[in-house]
N, C-alpha and C positions, 0 to 999 in steps of 0.2 A: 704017827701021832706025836712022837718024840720032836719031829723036826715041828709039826703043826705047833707043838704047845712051846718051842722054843723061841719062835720067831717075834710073838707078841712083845718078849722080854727083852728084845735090844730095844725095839721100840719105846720100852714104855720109858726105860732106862736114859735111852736118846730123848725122850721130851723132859726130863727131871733137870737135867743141868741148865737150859734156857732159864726155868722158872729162877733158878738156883743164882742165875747171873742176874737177870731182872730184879732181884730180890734187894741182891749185894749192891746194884746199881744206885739204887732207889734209897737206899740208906749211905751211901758216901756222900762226905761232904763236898768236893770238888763241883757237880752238878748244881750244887743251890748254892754255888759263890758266882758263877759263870754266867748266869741272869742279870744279877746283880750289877757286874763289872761291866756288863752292854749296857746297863739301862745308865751310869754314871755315866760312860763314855758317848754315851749317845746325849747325856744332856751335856756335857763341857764344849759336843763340837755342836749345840742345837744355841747354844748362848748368843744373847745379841752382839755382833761387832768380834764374831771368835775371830782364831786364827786361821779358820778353814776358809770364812768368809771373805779375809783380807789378802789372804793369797790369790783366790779367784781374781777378785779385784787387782790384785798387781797383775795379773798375766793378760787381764783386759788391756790394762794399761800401755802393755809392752806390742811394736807392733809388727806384724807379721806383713809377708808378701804380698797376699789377697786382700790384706785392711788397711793399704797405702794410703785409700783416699780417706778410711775414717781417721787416721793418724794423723792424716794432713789439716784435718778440720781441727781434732784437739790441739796441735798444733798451733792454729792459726785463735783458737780460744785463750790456748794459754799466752800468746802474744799479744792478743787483744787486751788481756784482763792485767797482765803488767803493766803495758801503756799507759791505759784508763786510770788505773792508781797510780803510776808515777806521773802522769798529766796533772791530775787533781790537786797530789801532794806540790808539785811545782806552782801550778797556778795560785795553789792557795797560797802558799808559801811568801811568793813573790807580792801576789795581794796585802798579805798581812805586814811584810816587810817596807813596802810601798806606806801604808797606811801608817806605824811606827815614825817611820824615818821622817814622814810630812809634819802630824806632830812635834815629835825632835823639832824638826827646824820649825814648821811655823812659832809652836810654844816655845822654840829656843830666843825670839825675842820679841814676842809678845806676849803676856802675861795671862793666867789661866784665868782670870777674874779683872772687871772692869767696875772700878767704882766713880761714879762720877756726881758731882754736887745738884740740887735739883731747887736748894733755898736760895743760893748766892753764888759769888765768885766760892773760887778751891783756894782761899788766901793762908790757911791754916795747914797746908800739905804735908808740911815738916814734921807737925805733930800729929796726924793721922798716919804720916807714913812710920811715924816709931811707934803706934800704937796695935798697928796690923802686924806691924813686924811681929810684935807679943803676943800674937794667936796662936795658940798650938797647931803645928799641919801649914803654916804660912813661912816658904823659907825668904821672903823677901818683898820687899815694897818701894815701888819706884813711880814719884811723881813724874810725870812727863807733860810733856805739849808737841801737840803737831800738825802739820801745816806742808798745804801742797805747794812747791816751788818749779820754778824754771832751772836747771841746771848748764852751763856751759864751760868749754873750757875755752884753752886757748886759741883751738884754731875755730871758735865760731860753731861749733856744733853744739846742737843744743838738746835736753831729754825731758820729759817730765820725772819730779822725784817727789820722794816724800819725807821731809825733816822730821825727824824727830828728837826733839829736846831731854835731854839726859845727863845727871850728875855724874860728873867722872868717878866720884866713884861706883856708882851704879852701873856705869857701862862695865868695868872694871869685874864686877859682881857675873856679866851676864858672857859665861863662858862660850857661848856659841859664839860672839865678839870677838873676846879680849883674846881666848885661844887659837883664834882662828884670824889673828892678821898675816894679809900675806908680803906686806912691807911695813916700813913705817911701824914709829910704835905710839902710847897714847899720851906723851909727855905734853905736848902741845896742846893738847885736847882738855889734861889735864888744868892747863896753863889758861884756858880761855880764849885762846885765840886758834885755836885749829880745829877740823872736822874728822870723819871718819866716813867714808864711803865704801861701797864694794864695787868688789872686782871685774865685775862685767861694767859698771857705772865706769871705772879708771878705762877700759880698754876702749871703749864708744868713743867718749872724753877724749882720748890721749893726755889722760892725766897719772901723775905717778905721785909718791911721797915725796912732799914738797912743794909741787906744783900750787896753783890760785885756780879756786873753782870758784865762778860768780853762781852767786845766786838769785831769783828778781821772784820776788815775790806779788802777787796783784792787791792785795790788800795794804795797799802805802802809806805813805802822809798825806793828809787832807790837806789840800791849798786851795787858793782862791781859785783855782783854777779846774778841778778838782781832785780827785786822787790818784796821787801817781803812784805806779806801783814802785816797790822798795826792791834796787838794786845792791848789793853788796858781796864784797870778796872775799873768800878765806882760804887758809892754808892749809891743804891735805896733811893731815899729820897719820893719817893711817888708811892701810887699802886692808877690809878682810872681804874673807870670803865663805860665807855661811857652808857653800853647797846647794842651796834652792837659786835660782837661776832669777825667778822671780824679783827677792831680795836682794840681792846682789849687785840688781841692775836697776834697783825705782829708792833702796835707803839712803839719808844721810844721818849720821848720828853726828847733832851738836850740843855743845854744853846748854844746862838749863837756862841758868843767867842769858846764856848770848841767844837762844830762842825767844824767852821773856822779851830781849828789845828789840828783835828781830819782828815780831807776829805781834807788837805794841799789846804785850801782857803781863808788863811790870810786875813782881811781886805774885803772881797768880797761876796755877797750873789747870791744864784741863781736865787732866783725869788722873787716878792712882790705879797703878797695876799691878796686882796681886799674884806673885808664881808660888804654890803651893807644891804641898808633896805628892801625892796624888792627883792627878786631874780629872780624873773619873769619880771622886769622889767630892766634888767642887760644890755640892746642892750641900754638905751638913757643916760648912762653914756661913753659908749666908748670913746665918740667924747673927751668930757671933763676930762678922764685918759690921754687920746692923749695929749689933748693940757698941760695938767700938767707935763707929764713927759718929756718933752721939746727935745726929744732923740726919737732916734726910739727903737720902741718898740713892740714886739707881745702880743695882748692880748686876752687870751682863758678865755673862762667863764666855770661853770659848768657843763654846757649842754652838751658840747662840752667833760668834759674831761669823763661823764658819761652819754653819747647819748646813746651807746647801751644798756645798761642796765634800761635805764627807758625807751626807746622804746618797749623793750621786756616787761615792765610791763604792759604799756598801751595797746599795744597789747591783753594781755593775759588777761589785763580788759575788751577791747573791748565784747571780744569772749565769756567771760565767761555772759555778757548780753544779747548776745544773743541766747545762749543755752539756760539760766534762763527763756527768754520771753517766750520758747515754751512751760513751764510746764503751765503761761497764757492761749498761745493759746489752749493747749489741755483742760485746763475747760475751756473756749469759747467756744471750738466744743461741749463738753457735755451738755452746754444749748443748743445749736441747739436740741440736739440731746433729749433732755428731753420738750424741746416745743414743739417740731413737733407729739411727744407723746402724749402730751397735748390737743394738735389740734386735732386728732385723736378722744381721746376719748372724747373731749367735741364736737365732730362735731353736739350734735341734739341741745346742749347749743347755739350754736353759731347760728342757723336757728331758733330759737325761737327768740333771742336777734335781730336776720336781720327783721321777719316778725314781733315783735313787734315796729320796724320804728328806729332800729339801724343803722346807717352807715356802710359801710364798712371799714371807714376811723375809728371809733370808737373800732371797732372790731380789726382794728390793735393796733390803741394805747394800748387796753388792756393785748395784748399780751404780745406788745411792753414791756410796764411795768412791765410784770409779769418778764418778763429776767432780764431789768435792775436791779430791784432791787435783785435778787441776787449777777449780777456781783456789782453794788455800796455797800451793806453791806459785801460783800466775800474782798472786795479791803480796808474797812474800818478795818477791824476786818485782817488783813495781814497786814497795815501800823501801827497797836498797836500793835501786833504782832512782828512785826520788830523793833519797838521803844523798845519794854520791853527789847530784845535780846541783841540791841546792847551795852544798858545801862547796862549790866553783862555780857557782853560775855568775859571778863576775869574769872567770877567766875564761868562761864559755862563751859569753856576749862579748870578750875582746876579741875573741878568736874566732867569730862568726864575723867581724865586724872588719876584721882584717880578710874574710875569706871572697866578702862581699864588697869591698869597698867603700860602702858606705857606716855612716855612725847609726846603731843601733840603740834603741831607746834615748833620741837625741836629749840632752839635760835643757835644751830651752824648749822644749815641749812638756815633759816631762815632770820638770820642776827637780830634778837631781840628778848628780852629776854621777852615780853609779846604780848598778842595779840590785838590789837590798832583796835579799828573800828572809825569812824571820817564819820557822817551822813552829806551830803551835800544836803540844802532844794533845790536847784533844780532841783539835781537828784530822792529827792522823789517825789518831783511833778509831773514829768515825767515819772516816774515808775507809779504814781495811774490816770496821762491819759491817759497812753498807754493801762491799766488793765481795767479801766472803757470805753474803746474807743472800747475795742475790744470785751467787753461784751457788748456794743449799737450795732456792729455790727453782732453779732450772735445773735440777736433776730429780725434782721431784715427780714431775707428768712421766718423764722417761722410766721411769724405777719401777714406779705404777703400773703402767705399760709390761713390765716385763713381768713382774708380779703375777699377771693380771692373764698370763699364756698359758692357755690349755694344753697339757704335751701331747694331748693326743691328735691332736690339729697341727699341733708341730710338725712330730714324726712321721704322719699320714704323706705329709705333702714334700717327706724328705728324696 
């Protein structure tokens, strides 16, 4: 009985301390901090775009033995998508600088505003041209005349030209001229008895500074016989040379006076040319040409006398951006098409990543990022790209021209004698979000796709 009645008591002894631990358990504070600290930690790595996330995504990034050919496609995206922006940035560039430069010189001597008489002769020019002169926004006003001629030199060769009559000191004024002779200077011309022609005109000619250019005009003297056209000679006192190839080879600048008896329009000009500060801004002077010229008067601007030809530019700039864009959109597609591969072969990745307590929302963003940053470094690395280009695409087009033998961007095609690019920042800006836009969008269908992976369809068929 001793041993019956003793045995109970280790027993009951033995279950006292469990309770005794449980007790003490269940009242320390260490247990109810430790929920806690999972459930913070479980949201810092649950956060949109964490650090968990971006790591995944760089180890996507990086490429292994087995995922040569998906490496080789991101590869060929990211080359794509530099190109397609650096094409763009170039083409635009050169577009924009093309367009500038024609300007320049055409405005460099012809005037951004045409005013021309519409009651009578332009006998009062002198004083309408000092009176424009005094328009706020007007840096200049130059009566002119002009008149189509015969030009030849001395061995008999002969061109069509186009005179244009100009007060020496007005030529003087008009520095795409006066800065730009390439012999000869403007004393004579000054003087009344000398011309100014350009340099492709002297080299056709075989004429130089100094040299006798005839000139025969068809509108002559009237004689009984009838009108003969008017011949007469003058002395080159100066050769420039604009840059436009066009000019160069069809101007002659003569003094006013000796136009007036030259084109039988003594005392009288045909038009006033207006170069303003702005040319783009040439519609809110009209009002104030008007009320100056106190006569009626027609007044044509640049646009006007040169619509079609910068229509057709703009045009052809249009077009050429968006042909450019598609070389974009085709590395666009090839991320698609190199994620969806991705997704593919990391389908047992992505159902570990789900049954380890991934989102699906997490699963996209990985993707997500693994795209973009192709397209955002392919878009960075094509906007230095394009920057390096366009800051030597003079010595680039000599150096292609020397490699080929022949003249690239010939200037008598062309209408200028170099190749001009002129970078506008908010065309680049718009170039790297339309490249970065469309590479957020072609990781979109792929991201989804992964998102969108049963793991247990995954794993079944591992």
């Amino acid at each position: 009985m001793s041993a019956a009645s003793t045995d109970p008591k280790p027993a009951k002894a033995s279950a006292t301390p469990p309770k005794a631990g449980l007790k003490t358990a269940s009242k320390g504070a260490p247990p109810k901090e430790t929920p806690s600290g999972d459930k913070s930690a479980k949201s810092a790595s649950s956060r949109p775009f964490s650090t968990f996330e971006r790591l995944v995504a760089w180890r996507y990034l990086r490429s292994r033995r087995k995922e040569a050919f998906i490496s080789v496609i991101a590869g060929f995206s990211f080359i794509g998508i530099m190109l397609g922006v650096a094409t763009l940035i170039i083409v635009m560039a050169v577009m924009n600088g093309f367009r500038t430069e024609l300007i320049s010189r055409i405005l460099g001597i012809n005037g951004h505003m045409i005013v021309q008489p519409l009651d009578g002769p332009l006998d009062n020019y002198a004083d309408l041209a000092t009176r424009f002169s005094g328009i706020k926004g007007v840096t200049m006003a130059i009566p002119m005349i002009e008149g189509q001629t015969l030009a030849s030199g001395p061995g008999g060769a002969g061109t069509g030209a186009l005179v244009r009559g100009v007060r020496a000191d007005d030529l003087l004024k008009m520095k795409s001229v006066s800065d730009h002779l390439k012999s000869g200077d403007l004393t004579g011309y000054a003087a009344g008895g000398g011309v100014a022609i350009g340099s492709r005109m002297a080299d056709q000619l075989g004429l130089q500074a100094g040299s006798t250019i005839t000139l025969v005009a068809p509108e002559g003297d009237v004689t009984p016989m009838g009108v003969n056209p008017r011949v007469k000679s003058y002395t080159v006192s100066a050769i420039f040379e604009i840059g436009m190839s066009e000019y160069d080879a069809s101007i002659i600048f003569m003094p006013l006076e000796e136009a007036q008896l030259y084109f039988n329009a003594e005392g009288i000009a045909q038009s006033i040319e207006l170069f303003v500060e702005n040319p783009d801004l040439v519609d809110s002077l009209r009002q104030p040409v008007e009320d100056a010229a106190q006569r009626q008067v027609l007044i044509s601007d640049w646009r006007d006398r040169n619509k079609t030809f910068f229509s057709a530019l703009q045009v052809e700039r249009n077009v050429m951006f968006m042909i450019l864009t598609l070389i974009v959109l085709v590395a666009a597609l090839n991320i698609v098409s190199g994620l969806i591969m991705l997704v593919k072969d990391k389908g047992s990745d992505i159902a570990i990543l789900r049954t380890m307590g991934a989102s699906s929302g997490a699963v996209m963003r990985i993707f997500f990022m693994t795209g973009a940053a192709i397209g955002i470094v392919g878009t960075l690395a094509g906007v230095a790209l394009g920057v390096v280009v366009c800051l030597n695409i003079e010595s680039i087009r000599q150096f292609f021209s020397w490699i080929s033998g022949t003249t690239i961007f010939n200037p008598e095609l062309y209408f200028l004698s170099q190749l001009p690019a002129d970078m506008n920042l908010g065309e680049t800006v718009a170039v790297v979000g339309m490249a970065i836009g469309l590479s957020f969008l072609a990781t979109i269908f792929p991201a989804w796709r992964a998102s969108r992976l049963d793991p247990v369809q995954a794993l079944r068929y591992e």
